[in-house]
C-alpha positions as CSV (number, residue, x, y, z in Angstrom):
1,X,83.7,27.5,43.0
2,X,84.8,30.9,42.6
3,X,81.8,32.1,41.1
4,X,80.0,30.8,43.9
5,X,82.6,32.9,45.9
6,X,81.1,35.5,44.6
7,X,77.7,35.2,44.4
8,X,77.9,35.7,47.9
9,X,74.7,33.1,48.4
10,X,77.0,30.8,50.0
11,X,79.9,28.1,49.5
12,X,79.9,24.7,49.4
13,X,81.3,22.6,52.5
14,X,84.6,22.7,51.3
15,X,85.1,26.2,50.2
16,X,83.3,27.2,53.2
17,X,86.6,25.6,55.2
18,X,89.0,27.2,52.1
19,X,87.6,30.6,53.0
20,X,87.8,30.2,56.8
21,X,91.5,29.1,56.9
22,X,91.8,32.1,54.0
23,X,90.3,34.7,57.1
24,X,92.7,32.8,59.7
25,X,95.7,32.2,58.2
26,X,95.8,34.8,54.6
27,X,97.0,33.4,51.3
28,X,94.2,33.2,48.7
29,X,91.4,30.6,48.6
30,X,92.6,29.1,46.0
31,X,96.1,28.3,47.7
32,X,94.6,26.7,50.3
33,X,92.2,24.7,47.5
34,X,95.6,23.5,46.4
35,X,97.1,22.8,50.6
36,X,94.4,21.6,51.2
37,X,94.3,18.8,48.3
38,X,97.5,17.9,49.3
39,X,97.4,17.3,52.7
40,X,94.5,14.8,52.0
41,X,96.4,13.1,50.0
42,X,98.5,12.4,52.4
43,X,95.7,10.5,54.1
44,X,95.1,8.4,51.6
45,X,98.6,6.6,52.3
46,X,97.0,4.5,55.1
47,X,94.1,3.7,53.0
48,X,96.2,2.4,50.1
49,X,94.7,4.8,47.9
50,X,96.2,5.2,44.3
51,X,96.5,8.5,42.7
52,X,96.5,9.1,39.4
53,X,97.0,11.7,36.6
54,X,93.6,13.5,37.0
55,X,94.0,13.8,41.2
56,X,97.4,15.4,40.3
57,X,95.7,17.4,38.1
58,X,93.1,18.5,40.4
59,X,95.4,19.4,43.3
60,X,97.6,21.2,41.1
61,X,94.8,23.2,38.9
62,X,92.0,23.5,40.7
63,X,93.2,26.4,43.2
64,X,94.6,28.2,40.6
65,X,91.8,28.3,38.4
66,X,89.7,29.6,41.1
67,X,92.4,32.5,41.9
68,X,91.9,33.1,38.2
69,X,88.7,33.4,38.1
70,X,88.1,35.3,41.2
71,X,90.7,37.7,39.5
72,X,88.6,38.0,37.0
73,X,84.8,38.3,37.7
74,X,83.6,40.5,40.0
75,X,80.8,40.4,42.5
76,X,77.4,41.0,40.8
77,X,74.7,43.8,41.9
78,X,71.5,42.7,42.4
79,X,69.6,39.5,43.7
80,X,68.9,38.4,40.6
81,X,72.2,38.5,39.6
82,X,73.8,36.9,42.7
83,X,71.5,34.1,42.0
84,X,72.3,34.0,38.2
85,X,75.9,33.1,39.3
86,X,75.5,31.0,42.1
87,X,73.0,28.8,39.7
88,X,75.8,28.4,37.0
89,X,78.3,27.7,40.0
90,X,76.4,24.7,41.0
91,X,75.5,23.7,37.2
92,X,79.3,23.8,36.3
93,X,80.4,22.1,39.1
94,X,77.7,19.6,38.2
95,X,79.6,19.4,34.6
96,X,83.1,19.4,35.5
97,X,82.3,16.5,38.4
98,X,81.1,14.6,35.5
99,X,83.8,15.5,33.5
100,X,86.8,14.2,36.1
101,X,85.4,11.2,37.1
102,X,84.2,10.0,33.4
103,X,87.8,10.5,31.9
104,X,88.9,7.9,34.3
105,X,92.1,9.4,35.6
106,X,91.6,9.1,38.9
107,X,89.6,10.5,41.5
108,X,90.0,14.2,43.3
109,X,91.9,13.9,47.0
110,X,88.4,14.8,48.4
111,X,86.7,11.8,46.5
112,X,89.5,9.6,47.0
113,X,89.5,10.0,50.6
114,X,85.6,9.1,51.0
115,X,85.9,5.9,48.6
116,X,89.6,4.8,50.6
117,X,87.2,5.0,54.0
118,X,84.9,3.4,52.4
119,X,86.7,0.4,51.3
120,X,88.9,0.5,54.5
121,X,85.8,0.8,57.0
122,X,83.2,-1.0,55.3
123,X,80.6,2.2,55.8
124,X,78.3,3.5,53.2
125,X,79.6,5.9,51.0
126,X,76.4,8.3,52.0
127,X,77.4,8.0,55.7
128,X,80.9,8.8,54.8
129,X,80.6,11.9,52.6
130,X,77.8,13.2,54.6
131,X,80.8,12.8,57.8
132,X,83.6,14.7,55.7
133,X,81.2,17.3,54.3
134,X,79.7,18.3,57.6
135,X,82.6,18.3,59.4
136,X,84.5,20.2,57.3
137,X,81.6,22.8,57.2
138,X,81.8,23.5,60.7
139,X,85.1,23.6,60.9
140,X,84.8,26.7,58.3
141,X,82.2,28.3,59.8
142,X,83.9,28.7,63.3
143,X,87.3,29.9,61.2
144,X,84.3,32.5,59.7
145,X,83.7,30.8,56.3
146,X,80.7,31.7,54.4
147,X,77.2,29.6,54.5
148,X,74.1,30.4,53.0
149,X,71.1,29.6,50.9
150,X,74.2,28.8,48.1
151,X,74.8,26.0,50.7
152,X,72.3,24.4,50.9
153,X,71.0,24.3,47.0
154,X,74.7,22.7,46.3
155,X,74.3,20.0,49.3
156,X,71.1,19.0,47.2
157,X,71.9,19.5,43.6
158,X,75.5,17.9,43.5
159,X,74.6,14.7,44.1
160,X,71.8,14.6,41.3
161,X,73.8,16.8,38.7
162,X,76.3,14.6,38.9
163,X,74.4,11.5,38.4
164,X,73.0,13.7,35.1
165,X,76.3,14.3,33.4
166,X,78.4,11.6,34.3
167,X,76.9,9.3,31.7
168,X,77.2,11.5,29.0
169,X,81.2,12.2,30.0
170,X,82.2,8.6,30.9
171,X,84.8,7.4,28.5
172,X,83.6,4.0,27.9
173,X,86.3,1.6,28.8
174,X,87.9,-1.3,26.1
175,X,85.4,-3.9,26.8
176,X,82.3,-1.2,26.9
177,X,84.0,-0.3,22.9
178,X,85.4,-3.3,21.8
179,X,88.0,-2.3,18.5
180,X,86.7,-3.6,15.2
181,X,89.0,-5.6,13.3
């Protein structure tokens, strides 16, 4: 997230409303990435969602790690470059989606939310997601959050990279690996 930050290509929905509120209200993007987390959760109360480990995890790391990192790297010169980064954004985003949801600790506030209106309202997940993303995205873009080109390649590589990796980082579950005696 942050190094899509500062590619400067464009944010994904999300970060695009991080970076808005960020403009509005100050702290750092990655305190509202943590605010932010949290106040979903508190949505998920009415739809008798479950947190577990991995969305405290998430809430709790997750902003911080991208304060870290935007600490840390700096804005590249040169097209090239600014692509370079925003291309290993999306790819490690890809990865680490993969990585959260195989270990089977439970789901970010964000992916929590669309599955609890899901179950609740009986709507495709697609229609759901697609609801939350855009409106979340133009939400930041009237608090002056950034879009671009980066916006658009993440809108159409999450979904597949994520398909990609989560098989290879799903921690197979006691009946997928029975114990041999």
């Amino acid at each position: 997230m942050a190094l899509m930050l500062r590619s400067g290509l464009g944010l994904d929905p999300w970060d695009v409303f991080h970076q808005g509120l960020q403009r509005v209200l100050g702290l750092t993007v990655g305190a509202w990435v943590t605010i932010c987390g949290a106040l979903v959760l508190l949505l998920w109360i009415p739809l008798r969602q479950r947190p577990g480990v991995g969305t405290v995890a998430n809430v709790l790391m997750i902003g911080a790690a991208m304060d870290l990192t935007l600490r840390l790297v700096g804005g590249p010169q040169g097209l090239a470059a600014r692509i370079a980064l925003m291309t290993a954004a999306v790819l490690l985003n890809g990865v680490a989606s993969g990585l959260y949801i195989g270990a089977r600790l439970g789901p970010g506030p964000r992916d929590g939310l669309m599955t609890g209106l899901h179950r609740r309202t009986g709507r495709s997940l697609r229609l759901i997601r697609t609801g939350i993303e855009v409106t979340v995205l133009a939400v930041g873009l009237l608090l002056g959050g950034t879009a671009g080109v980066g916006t658009v390649v993440y809108a159409l590589a999450i979904g597949p990279l994520v398909q990609l990796f989560l098989p290879w980082c799903t921690v197979p579950t006691a009946a997928q690996n029975p114990r041999k005696g």
